[in-house]
C-alpha positions as CSV (number, residue, x, y, z in Angstrom):
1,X,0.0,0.0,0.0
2,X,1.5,3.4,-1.0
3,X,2.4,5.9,1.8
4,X,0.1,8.1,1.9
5,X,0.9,11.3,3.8
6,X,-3.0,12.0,5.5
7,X,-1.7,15.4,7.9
8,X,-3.3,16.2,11.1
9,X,-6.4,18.3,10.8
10,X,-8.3,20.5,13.7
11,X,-10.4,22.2,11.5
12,X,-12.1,20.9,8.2
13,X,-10.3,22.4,4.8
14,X,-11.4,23.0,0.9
15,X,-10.5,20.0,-1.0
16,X,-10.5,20.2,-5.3
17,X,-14.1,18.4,-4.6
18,X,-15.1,20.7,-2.0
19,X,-15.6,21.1,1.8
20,X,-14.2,17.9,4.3
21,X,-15.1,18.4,7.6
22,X,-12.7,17.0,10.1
23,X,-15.1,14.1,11.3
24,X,-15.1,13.2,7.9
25,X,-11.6,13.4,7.6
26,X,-10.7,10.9,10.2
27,X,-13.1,8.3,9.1
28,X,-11.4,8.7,5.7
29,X,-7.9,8.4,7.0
30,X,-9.5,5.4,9.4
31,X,-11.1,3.6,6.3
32,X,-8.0,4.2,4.0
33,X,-6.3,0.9,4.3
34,X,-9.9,-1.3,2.9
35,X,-10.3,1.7,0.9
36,X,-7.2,1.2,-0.8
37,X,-7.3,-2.4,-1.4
38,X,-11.2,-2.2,-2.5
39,X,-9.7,0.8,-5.6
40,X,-7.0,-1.5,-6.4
41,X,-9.1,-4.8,-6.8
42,X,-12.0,-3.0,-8.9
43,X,-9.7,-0.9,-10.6
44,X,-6.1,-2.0,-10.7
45,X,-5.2,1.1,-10.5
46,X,-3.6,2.8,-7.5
47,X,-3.3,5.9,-8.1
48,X,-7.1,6.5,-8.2
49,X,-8.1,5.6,-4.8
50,X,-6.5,8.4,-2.8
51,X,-8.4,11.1,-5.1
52,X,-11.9,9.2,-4.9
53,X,-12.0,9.1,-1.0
54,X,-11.4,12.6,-0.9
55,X,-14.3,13.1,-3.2
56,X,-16.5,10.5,-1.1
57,X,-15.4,12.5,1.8
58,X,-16.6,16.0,-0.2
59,X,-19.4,14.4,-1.0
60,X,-20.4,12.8,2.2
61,X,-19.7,16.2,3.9
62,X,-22.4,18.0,1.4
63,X,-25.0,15.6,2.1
64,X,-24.3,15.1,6.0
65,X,-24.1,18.9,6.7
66,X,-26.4,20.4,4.1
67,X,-29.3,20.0,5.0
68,X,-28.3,18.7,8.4
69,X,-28.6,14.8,8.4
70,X,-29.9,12.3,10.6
71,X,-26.8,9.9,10.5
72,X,-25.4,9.2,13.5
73,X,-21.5,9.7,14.3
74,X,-20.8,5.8,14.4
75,X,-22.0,5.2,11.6
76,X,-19.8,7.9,9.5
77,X,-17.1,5.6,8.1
78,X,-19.1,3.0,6.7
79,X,-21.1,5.2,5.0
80,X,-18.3,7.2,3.6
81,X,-16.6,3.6,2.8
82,X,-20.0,3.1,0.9
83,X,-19.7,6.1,-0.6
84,X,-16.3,5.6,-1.7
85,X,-17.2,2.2,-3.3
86,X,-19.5,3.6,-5.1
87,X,-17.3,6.4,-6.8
88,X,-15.2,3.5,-7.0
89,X,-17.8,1.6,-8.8
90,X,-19.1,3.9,-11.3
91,X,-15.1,4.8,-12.4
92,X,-14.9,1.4,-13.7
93,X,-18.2,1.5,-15.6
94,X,-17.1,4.5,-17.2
95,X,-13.8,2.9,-17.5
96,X,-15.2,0.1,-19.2
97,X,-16.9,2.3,-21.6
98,X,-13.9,3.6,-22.6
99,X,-11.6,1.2,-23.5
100,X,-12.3,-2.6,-23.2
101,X,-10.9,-4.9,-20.6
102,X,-9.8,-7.4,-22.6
103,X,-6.1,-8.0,-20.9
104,X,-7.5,-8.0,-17.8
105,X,-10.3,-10.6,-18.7
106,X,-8.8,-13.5,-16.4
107,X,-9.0,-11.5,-13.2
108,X,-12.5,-11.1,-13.4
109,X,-14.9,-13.7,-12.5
110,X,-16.4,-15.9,-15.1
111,X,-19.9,-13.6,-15.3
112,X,-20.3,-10.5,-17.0
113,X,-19.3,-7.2,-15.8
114,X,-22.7,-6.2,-15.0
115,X,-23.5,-8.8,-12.8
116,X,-20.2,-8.6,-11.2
117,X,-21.0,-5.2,-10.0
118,X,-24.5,-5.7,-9.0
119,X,-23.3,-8.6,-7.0
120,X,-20.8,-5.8,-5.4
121,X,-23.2,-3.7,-4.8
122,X,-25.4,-6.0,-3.2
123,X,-22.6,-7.4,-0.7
124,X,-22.2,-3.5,0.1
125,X,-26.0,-2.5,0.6
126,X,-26.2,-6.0,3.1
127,X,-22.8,-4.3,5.1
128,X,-24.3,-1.5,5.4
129,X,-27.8,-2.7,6.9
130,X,-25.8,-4.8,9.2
131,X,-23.8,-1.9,10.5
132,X,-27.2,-0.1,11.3
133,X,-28.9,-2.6,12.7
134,X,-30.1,-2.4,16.5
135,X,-28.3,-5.1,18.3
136,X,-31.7,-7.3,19.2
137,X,-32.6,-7.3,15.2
138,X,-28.6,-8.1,14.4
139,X,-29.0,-11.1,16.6
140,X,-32.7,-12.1,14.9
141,X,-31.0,-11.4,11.2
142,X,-27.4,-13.8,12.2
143,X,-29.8,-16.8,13.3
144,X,-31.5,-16.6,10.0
145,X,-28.6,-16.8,8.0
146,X,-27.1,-19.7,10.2
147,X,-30.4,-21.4,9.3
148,X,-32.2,-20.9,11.7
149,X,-36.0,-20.7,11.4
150,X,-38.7,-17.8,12.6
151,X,-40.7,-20.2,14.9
152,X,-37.1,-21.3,16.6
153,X,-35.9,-17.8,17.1
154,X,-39.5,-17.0,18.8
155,X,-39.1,-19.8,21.1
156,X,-35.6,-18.4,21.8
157,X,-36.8,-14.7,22.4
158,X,-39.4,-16.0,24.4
159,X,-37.2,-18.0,26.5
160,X,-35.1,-14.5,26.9
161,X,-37.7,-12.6,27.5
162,X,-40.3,-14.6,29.6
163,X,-42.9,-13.5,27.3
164,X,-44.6,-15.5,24.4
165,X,-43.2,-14.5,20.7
166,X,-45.1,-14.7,17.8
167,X,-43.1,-16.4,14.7
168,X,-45.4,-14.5,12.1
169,X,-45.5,-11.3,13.9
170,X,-41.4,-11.8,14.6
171,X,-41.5,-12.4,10.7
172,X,-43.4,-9.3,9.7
173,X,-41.5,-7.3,12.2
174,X,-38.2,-8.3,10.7
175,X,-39.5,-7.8,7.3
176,X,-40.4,-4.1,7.8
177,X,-37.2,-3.2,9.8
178,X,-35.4,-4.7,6.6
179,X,-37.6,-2.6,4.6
180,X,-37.0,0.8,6.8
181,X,-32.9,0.7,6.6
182,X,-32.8,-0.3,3.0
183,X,-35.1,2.3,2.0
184,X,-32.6,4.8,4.5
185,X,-29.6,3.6,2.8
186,X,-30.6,3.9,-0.4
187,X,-32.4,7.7,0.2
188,X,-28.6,8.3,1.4
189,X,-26.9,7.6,-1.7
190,X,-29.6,9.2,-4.0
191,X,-28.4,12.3,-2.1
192,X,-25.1,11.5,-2.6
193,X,-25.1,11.1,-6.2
């Protein structure tokens, strides 16, 4: 990974792309090792991935300061990772546009582009709910990958809680906190596009 110098910063500055505010700053310097790897895997090119987390971090600034937004602190550096992949992302389409990838036709998987990158972007929208989630519904969402099923996690929550669970009303609850954060996440990205 190259050395990149990221100098301390007490106040927020005026990048090329615009206003970082501090906050914003550190979770970039904090995310810059995945960031890094994540631009040279989808791109193969270094060099890129320093300039498109500063304009994630531009960007997220401008949609979490103007109007004022409603996402919490914690959760700044994966959405400006998310951010950043997405920059990332769309580079590479237009990439792709421009010249074809034959020579690097073996690194990719054995699908086509497109589903390649909707596959990505699918992997990043299910990070990014489980990084929201409350810890209760993180618990509920890891037993139903592992297999389990919604009448077995009832009995389980009821056992917790000493009061009776029902599997379908667990079920519709789930389904409509799913619902809620991806509809948050992707209102978040509309913004930042």
């Amino acid at each position: 990974m190259p050395q990149i110098e990221w100098p301390e910063l007490p106040e927020g500055y005026e990048d090329q792309y615009g206003q970082i505010a501090p906050e914003v700053y550190q979770a970039a310097v904090a995310i810059w090792p995945r960031a890094y790897q994540f631009a040279l895997y989808a791109l193969r090119d270094p060099q890129s991935a320093h300039s498109l987390l500063l304009k994630a971090a531009a960007d997220v600034t401008r949609a979490r300061f103007n109007p004022p937004a409603t996402l919490p602190p914690e959760h700044l550096a994966s959405y400006l990772y998310t951010a950043f992949e997405h920059l990332v992302l769309k580079e590479r389409k237009q990439r792709e546009r421009l010249e074809p990838l034959e020579s690097d036709s073996a690194l990719l998987p054995e699908s086509d582009d497109q589903n390649f990158i909707d596959e990505i972007e699918q992997k990043i929208l299910l990070d990014q709910i489980m990084n929201r989630m409350e810890p209760e519904m993180k618990w509920i969402y890891e037993r139903l990958i592992l297999g389990y099923t919604y009448p077995e996690i009832a009995a389980e929550l009821s056992r917790k809680s000493g009061k009776p669970v029902d599997p379908d009303g667990l079920r519709v609850r789930v389904f409509r906190y799913l619902e809620k954060l991806t509809q948050q996440i992707r209102s978040e990205e509309r913004r930042l596009q």
